[in-house]
N, C-alpha and C positions, 0 to 999 in steps of 0.2 A: 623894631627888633631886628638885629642881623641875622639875615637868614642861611648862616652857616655855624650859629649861635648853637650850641648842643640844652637841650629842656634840662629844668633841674628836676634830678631824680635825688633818692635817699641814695646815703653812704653805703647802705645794705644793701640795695637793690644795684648800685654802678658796680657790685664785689660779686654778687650771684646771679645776675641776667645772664653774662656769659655764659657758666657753669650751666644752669637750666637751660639756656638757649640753645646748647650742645648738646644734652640729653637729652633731652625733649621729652619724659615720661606723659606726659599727654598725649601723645600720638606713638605710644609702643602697640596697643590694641587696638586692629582695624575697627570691630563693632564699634567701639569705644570713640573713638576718633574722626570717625566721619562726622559727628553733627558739631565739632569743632573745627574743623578743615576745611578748604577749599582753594580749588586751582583753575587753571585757566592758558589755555593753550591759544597766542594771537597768531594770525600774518600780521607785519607791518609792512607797508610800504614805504619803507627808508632802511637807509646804513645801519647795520650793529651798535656805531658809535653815536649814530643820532638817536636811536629808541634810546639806546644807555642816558643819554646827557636828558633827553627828554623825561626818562622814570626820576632820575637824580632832581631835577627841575620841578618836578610835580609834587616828590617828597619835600622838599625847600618851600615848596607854596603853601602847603597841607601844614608844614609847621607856625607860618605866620596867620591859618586862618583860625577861624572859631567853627566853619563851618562841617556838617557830615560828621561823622566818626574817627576819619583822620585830623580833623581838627579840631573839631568837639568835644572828642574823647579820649583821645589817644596825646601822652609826649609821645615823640617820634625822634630815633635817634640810628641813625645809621651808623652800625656796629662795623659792616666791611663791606668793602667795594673793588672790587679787580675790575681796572677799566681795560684791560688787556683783554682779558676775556669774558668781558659782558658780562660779569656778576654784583651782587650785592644782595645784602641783608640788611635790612631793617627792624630793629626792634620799636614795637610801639608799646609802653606801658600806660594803664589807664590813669586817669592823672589822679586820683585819689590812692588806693591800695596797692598802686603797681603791681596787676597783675601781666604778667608779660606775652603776646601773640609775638609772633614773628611771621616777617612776609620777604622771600624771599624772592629773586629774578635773576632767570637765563636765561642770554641771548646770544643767538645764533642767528648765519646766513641760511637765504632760504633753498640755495641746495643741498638735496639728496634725500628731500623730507619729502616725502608722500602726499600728506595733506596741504599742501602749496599750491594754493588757487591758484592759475594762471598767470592771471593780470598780477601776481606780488613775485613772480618769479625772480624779481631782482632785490624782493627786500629781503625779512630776516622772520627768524620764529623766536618768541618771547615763549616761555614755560616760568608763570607769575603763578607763587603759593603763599594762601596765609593762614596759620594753624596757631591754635591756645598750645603753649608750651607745658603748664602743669596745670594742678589744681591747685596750689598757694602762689599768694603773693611771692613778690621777689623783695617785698617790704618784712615780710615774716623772716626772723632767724632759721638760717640752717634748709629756707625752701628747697632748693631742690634735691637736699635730704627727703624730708619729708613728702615733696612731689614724688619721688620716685617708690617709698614706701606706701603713699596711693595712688596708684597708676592703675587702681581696680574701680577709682571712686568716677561713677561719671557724672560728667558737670557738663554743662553747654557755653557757648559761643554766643549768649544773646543777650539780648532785654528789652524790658517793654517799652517801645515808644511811642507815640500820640496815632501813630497809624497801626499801631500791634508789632508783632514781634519783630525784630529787627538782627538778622546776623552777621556778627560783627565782622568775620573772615571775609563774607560775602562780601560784605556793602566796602569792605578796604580795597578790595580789586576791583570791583566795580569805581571804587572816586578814582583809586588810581585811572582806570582805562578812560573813563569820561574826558583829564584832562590832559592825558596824552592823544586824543581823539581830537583835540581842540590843532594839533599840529603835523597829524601824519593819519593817514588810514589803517584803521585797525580793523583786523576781519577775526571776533572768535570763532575758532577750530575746532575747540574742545573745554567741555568743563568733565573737572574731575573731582571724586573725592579720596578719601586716603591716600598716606605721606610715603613719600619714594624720596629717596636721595636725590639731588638736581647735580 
């Protein structure tokens, strides 16, 4: 598989991912929203542009595997990327229903930030978030209509797996950090939940 090959999604879902992915009605209400969210504040110990190439590198591997939830579960399709200034969005939809999370990354050098261990004072801070965008598929007509007309219904982030419940936001930043961890020092700072603009 070429791994800059984009997953095949439905017709319906390449035309309303975007739209949803910008509104995000699942994460309008903080109560609501937390047990489908979660974020993640690094040190790394490298360049802006090497974490960049490194998270870009990790979602490219995640797509050729089968394994974990980013390759298990998820097509994965990198919606936007400014390599200027260290960002990118990810869309992962699940491969049956496409329902669509989004996981998004900014990075930054590690002056003038506070929580800047020491010994990283020359790398960068990463602020990595991954959140369920609605409650319907991006397969259903007119989704993020209708997401936005239930933005009161709450749903979770999970499912059952052979060890018990398993969250989905959760365990995507975590494969991400695991194999970006395999190439540079990664020190988490902070984990968070509910959605702030990046």
């Amino acid at each position: 598989m070429d791994e800059s090959a984009e997953p095949s999604i439905s017709c319906l879902s390449a035309c309303q991912a975007p739209i949803q992915g910008c509104i995000r009605p699942g994460a309008w209400i903080p109560g609501y929203r937390n047990i489908r969210y979660y974020a993640e504040t690094w040190n790394v110990q490298a360049t802006p542009d090497a974490a960049f190439e490194a998270f870009l590198k990790a979602i490219s591997e995640f797509k050729k595997s089968e394994k974990g939830v980013l390759g298990g579960l998820d097509k994965l399709r990198i919606q936007r990327q400014d390599k200027k200034h260290h960002k990118a969005t990810v869309f992962c939809f699940t491969k049956v229903a496409e329902w669509l999370d989004v996981v998004e990354i900014s990075i930054t050098d590690g002056s003038g930030w506070e929580n800047v261990t020491e010994d990283l004072k020359e790398g960068c801070v990463v602020i990595i978030r991954s959140f369920s965008s609605g409650f319907f598929p991006t397969s259903c007509p007119l989704s993020p209509l209708f997401s936005c007309l239930c933005f009161l219904m709450p749903f979770g982030g999970s499912y059952q797996g052979p060890e018990g419940t398993v969250w989905t936001n959760n365990s995507r930043i975590k494969e991400i950090r695991n194999v970006m961890q395999d190439k540079m020092p990664i020190v988490v700072t902070g984990k968070t939940e509910g959605c702030s603009a990046l």
